[in-house]
C-alpha positions in Angstrom: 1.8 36.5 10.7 -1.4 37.2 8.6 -1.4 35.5 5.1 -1.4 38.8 3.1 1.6 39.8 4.6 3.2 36.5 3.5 3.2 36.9 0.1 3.7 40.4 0.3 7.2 39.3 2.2 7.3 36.3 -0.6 6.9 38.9 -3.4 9.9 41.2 -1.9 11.9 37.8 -1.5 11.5 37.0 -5.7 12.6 40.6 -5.9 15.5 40.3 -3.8 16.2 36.6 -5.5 16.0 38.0 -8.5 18.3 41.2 -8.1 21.1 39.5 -5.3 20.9 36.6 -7.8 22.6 33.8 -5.2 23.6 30.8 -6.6 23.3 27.2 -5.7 26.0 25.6 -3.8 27.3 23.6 -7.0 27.5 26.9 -8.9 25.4 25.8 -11.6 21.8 27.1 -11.2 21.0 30.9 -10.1 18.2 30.8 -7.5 17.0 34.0 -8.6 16.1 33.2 -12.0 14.4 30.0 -10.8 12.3 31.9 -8.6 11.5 34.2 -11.6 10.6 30.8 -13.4 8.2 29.3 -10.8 6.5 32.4 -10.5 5.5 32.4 -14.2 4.0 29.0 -13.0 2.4 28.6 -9.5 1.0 31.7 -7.9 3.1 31.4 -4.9 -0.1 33.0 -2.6 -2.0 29.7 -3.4 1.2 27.0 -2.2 3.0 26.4 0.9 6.2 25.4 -0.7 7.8 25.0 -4.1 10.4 22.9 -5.0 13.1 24.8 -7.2 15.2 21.8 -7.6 14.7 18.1 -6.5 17.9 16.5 -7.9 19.2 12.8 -6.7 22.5 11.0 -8.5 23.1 7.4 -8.2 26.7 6.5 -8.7 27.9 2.9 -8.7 32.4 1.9 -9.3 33.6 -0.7 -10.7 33.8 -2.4 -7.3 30.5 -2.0 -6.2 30.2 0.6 -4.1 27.1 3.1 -4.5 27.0 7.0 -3.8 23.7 9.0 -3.8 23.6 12.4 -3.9 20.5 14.6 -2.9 20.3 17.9 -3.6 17.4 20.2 -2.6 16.5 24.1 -3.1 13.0 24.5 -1.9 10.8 27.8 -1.3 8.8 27.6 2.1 5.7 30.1 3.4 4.0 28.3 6.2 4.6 25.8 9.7 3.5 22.8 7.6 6.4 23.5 5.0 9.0 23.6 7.8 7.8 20.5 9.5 8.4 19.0 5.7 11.4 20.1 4.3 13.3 22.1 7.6 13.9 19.1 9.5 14.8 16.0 7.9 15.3 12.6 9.1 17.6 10.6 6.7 18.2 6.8 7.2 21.5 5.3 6.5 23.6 2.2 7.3 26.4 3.6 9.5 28.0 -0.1 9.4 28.9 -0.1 6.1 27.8 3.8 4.6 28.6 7.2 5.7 26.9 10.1 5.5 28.2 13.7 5.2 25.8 16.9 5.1 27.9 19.1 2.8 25.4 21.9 2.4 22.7 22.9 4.8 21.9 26.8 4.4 18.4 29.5 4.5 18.5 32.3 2.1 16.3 35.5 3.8 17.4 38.8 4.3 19.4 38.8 1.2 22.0 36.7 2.7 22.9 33.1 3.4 22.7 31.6 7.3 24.6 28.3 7.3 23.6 25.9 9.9 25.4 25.1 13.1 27.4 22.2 14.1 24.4 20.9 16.2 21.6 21.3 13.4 22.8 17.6 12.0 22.5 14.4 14.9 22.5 11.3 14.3 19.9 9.3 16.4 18.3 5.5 16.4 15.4 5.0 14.6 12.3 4.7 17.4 11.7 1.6 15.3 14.5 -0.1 16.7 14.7 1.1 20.5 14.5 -2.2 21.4 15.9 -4.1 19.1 19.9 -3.9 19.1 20.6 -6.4 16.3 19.4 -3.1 14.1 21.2 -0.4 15.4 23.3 0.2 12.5 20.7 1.6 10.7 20.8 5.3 12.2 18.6 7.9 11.4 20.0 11.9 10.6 18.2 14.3 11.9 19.1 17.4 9.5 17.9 21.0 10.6 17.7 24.1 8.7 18.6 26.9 10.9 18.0 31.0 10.7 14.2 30.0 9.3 11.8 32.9 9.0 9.2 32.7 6.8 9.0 33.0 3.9 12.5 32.0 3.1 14.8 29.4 0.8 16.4 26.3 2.3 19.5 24.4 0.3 20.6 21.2 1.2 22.8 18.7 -0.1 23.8 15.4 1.4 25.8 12.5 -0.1 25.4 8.9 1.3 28.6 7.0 0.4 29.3 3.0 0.8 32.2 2.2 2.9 32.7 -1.0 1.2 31.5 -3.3 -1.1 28.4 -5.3 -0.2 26.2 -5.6 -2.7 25.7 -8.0 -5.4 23.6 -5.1 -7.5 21.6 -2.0 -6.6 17.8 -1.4 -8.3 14.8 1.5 -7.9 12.7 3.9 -9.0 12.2 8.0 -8.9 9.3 9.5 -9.5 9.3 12.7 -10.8 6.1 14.6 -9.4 6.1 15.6 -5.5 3.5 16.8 -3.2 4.4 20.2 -3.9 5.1 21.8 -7.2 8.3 21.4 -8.6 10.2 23.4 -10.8 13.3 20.9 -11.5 12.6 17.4 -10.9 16.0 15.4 -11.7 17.2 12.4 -11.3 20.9 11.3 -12.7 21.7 7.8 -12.9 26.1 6.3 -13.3 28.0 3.3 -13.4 31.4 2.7 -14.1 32.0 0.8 -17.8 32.1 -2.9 -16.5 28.8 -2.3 -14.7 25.4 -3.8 -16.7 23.1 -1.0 -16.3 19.5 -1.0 -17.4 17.6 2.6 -17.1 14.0 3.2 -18.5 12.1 5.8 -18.7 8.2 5.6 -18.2 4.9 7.6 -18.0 6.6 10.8 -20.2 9.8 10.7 -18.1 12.9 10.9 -21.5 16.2 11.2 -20.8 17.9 14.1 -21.8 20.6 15.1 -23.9 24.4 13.4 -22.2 25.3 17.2 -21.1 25.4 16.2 -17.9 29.2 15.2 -17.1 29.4 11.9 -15.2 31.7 11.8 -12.1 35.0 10.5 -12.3 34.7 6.9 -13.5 31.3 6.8 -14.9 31.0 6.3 -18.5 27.4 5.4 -18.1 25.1 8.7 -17.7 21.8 8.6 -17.7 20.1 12.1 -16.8 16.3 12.9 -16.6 15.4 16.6 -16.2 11.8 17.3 -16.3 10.6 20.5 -15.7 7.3 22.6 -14.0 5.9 19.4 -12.5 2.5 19.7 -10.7 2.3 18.6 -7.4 1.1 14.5 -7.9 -2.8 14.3 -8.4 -4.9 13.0 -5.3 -6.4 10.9 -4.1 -2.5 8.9 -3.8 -2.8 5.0 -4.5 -0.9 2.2 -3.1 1.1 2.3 -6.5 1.9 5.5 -8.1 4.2 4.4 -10.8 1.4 2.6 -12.5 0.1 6.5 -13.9 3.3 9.5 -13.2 6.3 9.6 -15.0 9.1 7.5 -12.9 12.2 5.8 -14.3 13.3 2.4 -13.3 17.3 1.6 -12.8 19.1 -1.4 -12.2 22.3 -3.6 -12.2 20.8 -7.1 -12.7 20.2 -7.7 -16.1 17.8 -10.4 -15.2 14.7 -11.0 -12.9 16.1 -14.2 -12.8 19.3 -12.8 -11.2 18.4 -10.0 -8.7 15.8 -13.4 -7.8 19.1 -15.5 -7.1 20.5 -12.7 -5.2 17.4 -12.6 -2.6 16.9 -16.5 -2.5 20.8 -17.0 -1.5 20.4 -15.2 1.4 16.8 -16.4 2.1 18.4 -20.4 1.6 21.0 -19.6 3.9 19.0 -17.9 6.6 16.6 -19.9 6.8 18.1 -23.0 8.7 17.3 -24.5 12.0 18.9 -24.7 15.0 18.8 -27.6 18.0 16.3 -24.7 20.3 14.4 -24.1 17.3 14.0 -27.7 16.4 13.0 -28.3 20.5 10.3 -25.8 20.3 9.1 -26.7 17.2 8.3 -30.1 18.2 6.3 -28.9 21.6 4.5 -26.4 19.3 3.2 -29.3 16.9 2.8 -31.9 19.4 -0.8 -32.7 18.6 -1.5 -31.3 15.3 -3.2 -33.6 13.3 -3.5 -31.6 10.0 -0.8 -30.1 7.7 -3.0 -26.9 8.0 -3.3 -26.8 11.6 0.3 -27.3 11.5 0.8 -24.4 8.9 -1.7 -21.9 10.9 0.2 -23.1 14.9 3.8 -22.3 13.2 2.2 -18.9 11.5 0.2 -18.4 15.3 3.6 -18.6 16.9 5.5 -15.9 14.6 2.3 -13.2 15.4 2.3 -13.9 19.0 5.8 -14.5 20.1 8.0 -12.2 17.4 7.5 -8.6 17.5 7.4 -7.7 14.3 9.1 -4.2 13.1 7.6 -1.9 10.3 10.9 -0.7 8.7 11.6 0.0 4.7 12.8 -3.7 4.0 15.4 -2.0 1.4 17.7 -1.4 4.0 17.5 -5.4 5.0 17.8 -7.0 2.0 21.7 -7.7 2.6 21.3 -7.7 6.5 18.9 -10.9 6.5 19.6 -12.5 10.4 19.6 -16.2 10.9 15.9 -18.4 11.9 18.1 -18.9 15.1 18.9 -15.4 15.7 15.7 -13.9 15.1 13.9 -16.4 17.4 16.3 -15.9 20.3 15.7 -12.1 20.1 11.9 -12.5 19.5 11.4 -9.2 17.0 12.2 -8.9 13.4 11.7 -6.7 10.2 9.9 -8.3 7.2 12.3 -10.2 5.8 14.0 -11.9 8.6 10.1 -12.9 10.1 9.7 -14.7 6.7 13.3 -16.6 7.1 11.8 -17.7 10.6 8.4 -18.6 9.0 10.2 -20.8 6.3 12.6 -22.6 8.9 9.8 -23.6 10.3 7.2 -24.2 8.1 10.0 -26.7 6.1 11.0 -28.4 9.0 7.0 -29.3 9.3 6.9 -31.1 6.0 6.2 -28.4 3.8 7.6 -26.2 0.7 8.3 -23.1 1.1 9.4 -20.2 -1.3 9.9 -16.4 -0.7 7.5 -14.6 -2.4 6.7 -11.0 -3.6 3.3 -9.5 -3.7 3.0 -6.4 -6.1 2.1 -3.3 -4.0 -0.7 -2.5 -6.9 -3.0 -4.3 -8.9 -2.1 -5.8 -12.4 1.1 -6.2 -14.0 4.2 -4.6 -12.8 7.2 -6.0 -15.2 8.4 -2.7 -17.0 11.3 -4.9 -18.1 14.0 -3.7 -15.1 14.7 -5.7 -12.0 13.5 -3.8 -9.4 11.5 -4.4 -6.3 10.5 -0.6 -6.9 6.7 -1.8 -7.0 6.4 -4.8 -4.2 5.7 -5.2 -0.8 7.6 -6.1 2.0 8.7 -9.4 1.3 6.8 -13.0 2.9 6.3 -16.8 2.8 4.5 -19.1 0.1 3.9 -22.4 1.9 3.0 -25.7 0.1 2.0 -28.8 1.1 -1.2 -31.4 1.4 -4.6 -29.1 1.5 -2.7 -26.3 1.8 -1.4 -23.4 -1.0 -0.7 -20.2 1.4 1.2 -17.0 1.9 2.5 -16.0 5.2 2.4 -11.9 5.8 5.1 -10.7 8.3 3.6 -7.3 8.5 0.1 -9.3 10.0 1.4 -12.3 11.1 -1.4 -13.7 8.8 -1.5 -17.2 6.8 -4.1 -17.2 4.0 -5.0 -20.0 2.5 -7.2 -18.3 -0.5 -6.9 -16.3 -3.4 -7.8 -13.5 -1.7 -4.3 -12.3 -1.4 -3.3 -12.8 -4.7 -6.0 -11.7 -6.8 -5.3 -9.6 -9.6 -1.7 -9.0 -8.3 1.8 -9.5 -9.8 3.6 -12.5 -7.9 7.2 -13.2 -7.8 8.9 -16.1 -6.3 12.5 -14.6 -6.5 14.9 -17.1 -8.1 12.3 -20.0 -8.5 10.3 -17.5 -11.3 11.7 -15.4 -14.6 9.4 -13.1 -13.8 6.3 -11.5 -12.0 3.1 -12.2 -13.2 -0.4 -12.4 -12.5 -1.7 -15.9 -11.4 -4.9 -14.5 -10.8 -6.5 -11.8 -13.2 -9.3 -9.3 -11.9 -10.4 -9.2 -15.5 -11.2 -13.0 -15.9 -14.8 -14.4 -14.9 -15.1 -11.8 -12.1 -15.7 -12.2 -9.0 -19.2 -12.5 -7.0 -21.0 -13.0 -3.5 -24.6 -13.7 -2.6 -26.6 -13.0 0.4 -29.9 -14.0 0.3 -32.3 -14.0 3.6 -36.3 -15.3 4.4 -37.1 -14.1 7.6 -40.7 -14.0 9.3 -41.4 -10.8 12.6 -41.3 -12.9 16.1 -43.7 -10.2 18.0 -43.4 -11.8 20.9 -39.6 -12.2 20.7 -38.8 -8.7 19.1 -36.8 -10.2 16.6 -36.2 -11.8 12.9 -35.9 -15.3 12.4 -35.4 -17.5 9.6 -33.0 -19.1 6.8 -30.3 -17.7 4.5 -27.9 -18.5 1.5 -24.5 -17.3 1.5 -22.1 -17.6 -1.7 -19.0 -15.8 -2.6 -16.4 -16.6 -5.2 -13.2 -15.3 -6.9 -11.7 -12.5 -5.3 -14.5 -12.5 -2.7 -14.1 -16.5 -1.9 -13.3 -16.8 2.3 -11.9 -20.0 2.0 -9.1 -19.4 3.9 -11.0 -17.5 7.2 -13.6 -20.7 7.1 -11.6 -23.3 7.0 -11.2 -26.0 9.7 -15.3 -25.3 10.4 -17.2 -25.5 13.4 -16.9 -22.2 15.2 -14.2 -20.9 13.2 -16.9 -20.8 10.3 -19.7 -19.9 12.3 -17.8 -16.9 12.9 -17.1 -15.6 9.7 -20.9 -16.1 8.9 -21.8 -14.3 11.4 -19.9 -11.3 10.4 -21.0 -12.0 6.7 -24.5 -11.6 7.9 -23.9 -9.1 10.4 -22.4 -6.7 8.2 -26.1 -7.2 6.3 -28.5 -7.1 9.2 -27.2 -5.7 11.7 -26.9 -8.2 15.1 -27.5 -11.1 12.9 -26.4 -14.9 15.2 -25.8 -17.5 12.9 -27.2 -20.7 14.6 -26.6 -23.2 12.3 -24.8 -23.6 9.0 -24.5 -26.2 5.8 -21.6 -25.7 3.7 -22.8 -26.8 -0.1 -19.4 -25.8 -1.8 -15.7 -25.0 -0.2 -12.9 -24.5 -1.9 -10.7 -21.6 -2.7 -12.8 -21.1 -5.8 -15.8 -20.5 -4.0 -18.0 -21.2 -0.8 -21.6 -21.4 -0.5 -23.9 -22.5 2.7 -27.5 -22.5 3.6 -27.7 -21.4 7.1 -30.5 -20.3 9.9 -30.3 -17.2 11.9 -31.9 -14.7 13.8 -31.6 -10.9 13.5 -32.4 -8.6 17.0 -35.5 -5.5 16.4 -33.5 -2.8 15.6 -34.9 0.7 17.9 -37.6 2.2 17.6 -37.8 5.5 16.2 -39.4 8.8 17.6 -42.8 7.8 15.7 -43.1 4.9 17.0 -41.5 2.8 13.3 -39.2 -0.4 13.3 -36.5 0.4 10.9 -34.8 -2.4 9.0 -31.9 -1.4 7.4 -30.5 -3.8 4.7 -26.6 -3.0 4.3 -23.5 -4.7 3.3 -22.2 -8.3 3.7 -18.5 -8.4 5.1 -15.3 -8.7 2.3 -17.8 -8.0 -0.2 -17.6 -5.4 -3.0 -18.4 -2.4 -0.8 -16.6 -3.6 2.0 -13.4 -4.3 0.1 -13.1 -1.1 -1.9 -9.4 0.2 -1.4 -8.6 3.1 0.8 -7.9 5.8 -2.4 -11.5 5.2 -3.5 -13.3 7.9 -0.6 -17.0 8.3 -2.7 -17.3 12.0 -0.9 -14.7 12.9 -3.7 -16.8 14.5 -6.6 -13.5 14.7 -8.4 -10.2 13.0 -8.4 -7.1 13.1 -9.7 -6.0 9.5 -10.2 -6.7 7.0 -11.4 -9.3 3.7 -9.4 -7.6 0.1 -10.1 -9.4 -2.7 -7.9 -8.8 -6.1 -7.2 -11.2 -6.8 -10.5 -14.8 -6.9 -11.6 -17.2 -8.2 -9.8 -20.7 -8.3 -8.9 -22.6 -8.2 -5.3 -26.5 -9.6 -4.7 -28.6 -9.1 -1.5 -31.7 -10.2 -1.1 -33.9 -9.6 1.7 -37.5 -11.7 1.9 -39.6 -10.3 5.0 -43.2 -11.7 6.4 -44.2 -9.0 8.1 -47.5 -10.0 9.4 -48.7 -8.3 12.4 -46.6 -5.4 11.2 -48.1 -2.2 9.1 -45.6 -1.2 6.2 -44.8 2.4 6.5 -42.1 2.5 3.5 -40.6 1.2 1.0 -37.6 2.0 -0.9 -37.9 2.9 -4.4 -37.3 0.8 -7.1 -33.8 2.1 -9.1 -32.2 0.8 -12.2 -29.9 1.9 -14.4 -26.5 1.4 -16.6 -23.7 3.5 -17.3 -19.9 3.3 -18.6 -18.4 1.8 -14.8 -21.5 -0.8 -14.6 -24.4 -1.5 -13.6 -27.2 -0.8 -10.4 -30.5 -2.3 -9.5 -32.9 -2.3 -6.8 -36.6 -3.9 -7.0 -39.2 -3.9 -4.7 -42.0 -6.3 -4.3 -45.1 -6.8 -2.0 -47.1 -9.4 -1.9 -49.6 -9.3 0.6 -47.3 -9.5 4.2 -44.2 -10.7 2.0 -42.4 -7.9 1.0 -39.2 -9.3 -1.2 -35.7 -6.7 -1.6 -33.1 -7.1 -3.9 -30.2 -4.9 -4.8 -27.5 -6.0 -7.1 -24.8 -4.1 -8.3 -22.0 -4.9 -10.7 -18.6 -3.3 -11.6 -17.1 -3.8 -15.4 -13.5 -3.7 -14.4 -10.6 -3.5 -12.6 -9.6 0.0 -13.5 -11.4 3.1 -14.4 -9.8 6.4 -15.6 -10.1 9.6 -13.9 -12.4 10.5 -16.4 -14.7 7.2 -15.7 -14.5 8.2 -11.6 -18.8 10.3 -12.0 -19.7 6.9 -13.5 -17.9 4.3 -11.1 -18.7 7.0 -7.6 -22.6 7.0 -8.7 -22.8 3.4 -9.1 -21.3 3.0 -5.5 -23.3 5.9 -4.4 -26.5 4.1 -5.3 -25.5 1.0 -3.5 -24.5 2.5 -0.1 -27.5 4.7 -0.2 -30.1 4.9 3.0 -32.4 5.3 1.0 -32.0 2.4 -1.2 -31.7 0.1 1.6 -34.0 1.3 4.4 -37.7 -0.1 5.3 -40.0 1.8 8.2 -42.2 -0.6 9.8 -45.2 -0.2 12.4 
């Protein structure tokens, strides 16, 4: 179906909305009118879909039992918008929830088409396919029938506890969607006895109590915002930190939703006599406490498949160390109670710990996990202060990790914090190379200097030496000349604060081009500022939407010193230098004679820029990943 005719069929559709008038299920909104409303708005030519109303209800009893209630109206016009909102997949824990689909309808033709019997199925997630212990967490698969576009899909679905078995339920909504949204609502209810802290953030107020609570909720707490533009792009790892979202929660304490999580953790995370066995053939000849901490880490990557799942729905449904190593896979959480067996069976501490999913602060003043990651390990002992990721079966033993994010050690801390600000001293890395042209090798060889500190400090990926560091030099390097063989090395500083080596090396004659010239192309070390730039920060974007936090300030120096004897100079970069509001950008040339010396520096300010910084910050990183700024033609 052409476009044009779309609309024109979406035009006739407001019409009929607006004269036929159907209401939503609950009675209490008149489609038609909302259509009317949206259309004063969004030009409906220029969207695939438009949410009328977005509305979920959190109800918690007296006994601790939680309802939610989703309620969706939603105008489609394209294949992309059915794949989104036609067919749903709903996760729920049929063990101790249910889950009833009470409403599931299209509006076209000036009439309602309810859905068949068959449109809702309730399937395992392919997550768990092979992993039975998790079964009980089904997926619904919920299908709009009678869909012709463009058209108006309602559903409403109600996830209901069977029992009690929580010690407190937490999270977040945020109000802004993909798509435009006309009503954006979220209603949050407890029962009297229940301590209930709700806060509003970014613009998001509660409204006027006009909502009526259900039966037994004397707590309301309704948000109704209204004509909310689809949410800005590029999307960050953590939107709440800039669109307005509202927090809920029953534990009136960090300090006692952290008690809740490090019950179960404690209890969990216990040997058994198979574990203990294994263990002690794992560790036989370790000689270190690290080389302990990185066999035991080792042993969960390679021998535990680990399952990407939302760790909400695990949170009460932790298995046992014992369990979780007899089935060999496990989600998030229950890899981090077999890490922390372990690892304190080996002599160490150990702690769960929560890693902010943004950078900066977090603590809004409700208990929430809202903003974290999946959950893993802190691991303390002689030489070594680490944290154990499930989701990579990675141990670092660095900052890295931590740097300029909130940290939680549920029921050991009062609260997140940051124990390592990107705004502080910054961080920095130097590479600095003075090579001499081999003709009769075809290649580049010579010494170099390597430094990198704070947030950029490899610590962790060094440590132990030998070949292990070797490596990582090598890739440092690498990622500045390309082909670069590190053949010897000589750490002058390591620590997690910062390492720094003189090394030699030798860098391969890149290919000649059609004319006959030697390119040599001076790029980027590995983990350094360019290298490490999140994934929301794409510099083709002349414009953005959001906001840029980073892991913090910092600054990055190469230096490149050539003898190019027996080699003509074809060109030279030019020199560039200049300052703006995001930082700073230099590159000088020099030639003396056959020595011709490179160095490009560039430093950013901060750790977040506004939207309205983004020209400054993308043509400072522009300048630095320039060809032209980094290429010499030789002859």
């Amino acid at each position: 179906m052409s476009r044009i005719m779309m609309i024109v069929l979406a035009a006739l559709l407001i019409a009929t909305a607006a004269f036929a008038a159907p209401m939503t299920y609950t009675g209490n909104l008149d489609i038609g009118q909302m259509m009317n409303e949206a259309g004063k708005v969004w030009d409906f030519e220029d969207n695939d879909s438009i949410l009328l109303l977005e509305s979920v209800r959190y109800s918690y009893t007296a006994d601790q039992r939680l309802t939610e209630t989703h309620h969706r109206v939603v105008w489609i016009s394209s294949e992309n918008a059915i794949d989104h909102y036609a067919d749903l997949r709903v996760p729920y824990d049929s063990d101790r929830q249910d889950l009833t689909v009470d409403v599931l309808r299209t509006w076209r033709d000036d009439r309602w088409i309810e859905a068949r019997e068959t449109a809702v199925v309730q399937t395992t997630p392919y997550a768990f396919r092979h992993a039975p212990d998790y079964t009980g967490i089904r997926e619904t698969m919920i299908l709009h029938d009678g869909i012709e576009l463009p058209c108006i899909l309602e559903c409403i679905y109600v996830i209901e506890d069977k029992q009690a078995f929580r010690s407190g339920f937490e999270g977040q909504f945020i109000f802004q969607k993909n798509d435009p949204a006309l009503n954006s609502w979220l209603i949050v209810e407890a029962a009297q006895s229940i301590p209930l802290n709700v806060k509003g953030f970014n613009g998001a107020i509660a409204a006027d109590r006009d909502l009526p609570g259900n039966e037994g909720m004397d707590q309301v707490f309704s948000f109704r915002m209204k004509n909310m533009e689809p949410a800005p792009i590029p999307g960050t790892d953590d939107p709440a930190a800039y669109l307005p979202h509202v927090q809920f929660s029953t534990f009136n304490s960090w300090t006692q939703l952290g008690n809740a999580i490090k019950g179960e953790f404690l209890m969990r995370s216990m040997m058994n006599d198979v574990l203990k066995d294994s263990l002690e053939t794992l560790l036989v000849d370790a000689e270190t406490m690290i080389e302990k901490a990185h066999r035991i880490a080792d042993f969960v990557d390679t021998h535990q498949r680990y399952i990407n799942y939302d760790p909400k729905w695990f949170v009460s449904r932790v298995r046992s160390a014992g369990r979780v190593y007899e089935t060999g896979y496990g989600v998030s959480m229950d890899q981090c109670v077999l890490t922390a067996a372990m690892m304190r069976e080996a002599g160490f501490e150990v702690w769960p710990v929560m890693l902010s999913e943004g950078f900066g602060s977090i603590d809004e003043g409700v208990a929430t996990l809202a903003r974290f990651q999946s959950p893993g390990v802190w691991v303390s002992g002689p030489g070594v202060e680490a944290y154990f990721d499930p989701s990579t079966g990675t141990l670092h033993n660095g900052l890295s990790p931590i740097y300029n994010r909130s940290v939680w050690l549920p029921g050991f801390d009062d609260q997140p914090t940051l124990r390592w600000s990107g705004d502080g001293e910054g961080s920095r890395i130097v590479t600095s190379f003075n090579l001499s042209w081999d003709a009769d090798a075809e290649m580049w060889t010579g010494s170099g200097y390597y430094e990198a500190g704070g947030g950029y400090c490899p610590f962790d990926k060094m440590e132990g030496g030998g070949d292990r560091s070797r490596e990582y030099l090598n890739d440092v390097c690498s990622g500045v000349l390309s082909g670069a063989d590190v053949s010897e090395f000589s750490p002058m500083s390591f620590d997690r604060f910062t390492v720094a080596s003189d090394l030699s090396l030798s860098v391969p004659a890149s290919e000649r081009d059609d004319l006959d010239r030697l390119p040599f192309v001076i790029g980027d070390p590995t983990d350094g500022l360019i290298d490490v730039l999140p994934h929301y920060v794409p510099l083709y974007l002349a414009e953005r939407g959001t906001p840029v936090p980073l892991a913090g300030s910092g600054e990055q120096v190469v230096k490149v010193k050539l003898n190019v004897a027996g080699l003509e100079v074809v060109r030279l970069p030019e020199p560039v230098t200049f300052n703006n509001g995001a930082g700073s950008f230099e590159l000088t040339v020099a030639q003396d004679g056959d020595v011709v010396t490179i160095v490009r520096t560039i430093s950013v300010q901060r750790s977040k820029y506004s939207v309205e910084e983004w020209t400054d910050l993308r043509a400072l990183l522009l300048a630095e990943v320039s060809e032209s700024n980094r290429t010499i033609l030789l002859r």
